[in-house]
N, C-alpha and C positions, 0 to 999 in steps of 0.2 A: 146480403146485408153487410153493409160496413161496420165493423168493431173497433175498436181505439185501445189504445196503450200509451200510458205516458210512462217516460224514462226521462231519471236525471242524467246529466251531464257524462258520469263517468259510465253509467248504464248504457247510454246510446253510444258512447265512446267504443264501447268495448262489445258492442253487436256489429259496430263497423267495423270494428278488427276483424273480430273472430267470423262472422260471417250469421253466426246463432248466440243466442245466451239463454240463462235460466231464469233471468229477469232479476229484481229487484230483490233483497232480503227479504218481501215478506211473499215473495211468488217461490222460492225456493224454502220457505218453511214451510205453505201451504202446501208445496207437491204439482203447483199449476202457476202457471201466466195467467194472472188477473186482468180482463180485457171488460171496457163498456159499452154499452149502445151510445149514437148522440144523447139519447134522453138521458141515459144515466152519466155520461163523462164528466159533465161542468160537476155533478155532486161528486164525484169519485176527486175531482181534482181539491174542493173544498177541503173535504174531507180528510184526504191523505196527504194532501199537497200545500196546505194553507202556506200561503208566503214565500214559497221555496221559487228561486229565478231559476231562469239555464234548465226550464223542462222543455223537454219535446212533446210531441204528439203525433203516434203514426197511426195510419192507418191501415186497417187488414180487411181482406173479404173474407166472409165465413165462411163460402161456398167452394172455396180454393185455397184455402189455410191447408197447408202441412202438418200434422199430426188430429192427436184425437181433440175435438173440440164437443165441450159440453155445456149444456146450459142446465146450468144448477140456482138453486134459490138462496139469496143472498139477502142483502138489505131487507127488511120490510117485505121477505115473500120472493120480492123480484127474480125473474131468472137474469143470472148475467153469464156472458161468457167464458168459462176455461177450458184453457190448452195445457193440456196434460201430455206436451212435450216442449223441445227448447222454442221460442220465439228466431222464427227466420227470415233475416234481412231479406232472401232472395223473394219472400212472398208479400213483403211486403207493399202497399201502392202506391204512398207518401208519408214522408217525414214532413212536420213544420215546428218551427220554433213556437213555445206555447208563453207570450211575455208575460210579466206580472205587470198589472197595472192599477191603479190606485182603488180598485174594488174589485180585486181578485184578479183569476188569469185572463186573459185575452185571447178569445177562441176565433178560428178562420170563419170568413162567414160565410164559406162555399162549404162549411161542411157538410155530406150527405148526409 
C-alpha cells in the first residue's frame, strides 16, 4: 500500500541534503514519522497543515519501507501508519509539490 508524508519546505530541504530526517517537530516529539493512507492524507493536511504553501507530498510503500513500520490507532480509532525510524529519501517513490489553493491544498489525481 502507498502511505504519504507531508513535509514543509525546509523539512524536505533537509531530507534532500542529509539523505534521512527525523521529520517534522511533532514526529520527533512523538518518537515516529507520522505517515497517512490516501483516505486519511487530505484530513491529515487540513488538519495540521491549514493554510501553510511550499508543502510537499511524498510517497512511500509500506511493503518496502526501511525500518520499523506500525499501524497504530490514532484519530477516531483509525490505524495510521508509523515509522519508528528516520524517514529515507532513498526509499522513497515520489515527491510532488502539494499547492494551496482557494479551498485548501491541491492533491495529484494520480494518487494511489
Amino acid at each position: 500500500m502507498i502511505i504519504y508524508k507531508l513535509l514543509r519546505a525546509d523539512e524536505w530541504a533537509a531530507l534532500q541534503t542529509q539523505g534521512e530526517t527525523t521529520g517534522a517537530p511533532i514526529d520527533v516529539a512523538d518518537g515516529y514519522i507520522h505517515f497517512s493512507t490516501a483516505e486519511q492524507v487530505r484530513e491529515t493536511a487540513t488538519k495540521h497543515f491549514a493554510g501553510e504553501e511550499d508543502l510537499m507530498l511524498l510517497a512511500y510503500d509500506d511493503a518496502t519501507i526501511t525500518g520499523d513500520l506500525r499501524w497504530e490507532p490514532s484519530r477516531g480509532g483509525a490505524l495510521f501508519p508509523h515509522l519508528y525510524a528516520p524517514l529515507r529519501f532513498a526509499d522513497m517513490i515520489w515527491a510532488k509539490p502539494l499547492p494551496l489553493g482557494a479551498s485548501g491544498h491541491v492533491f495529484p489525481d494520480d494518487m494511489a
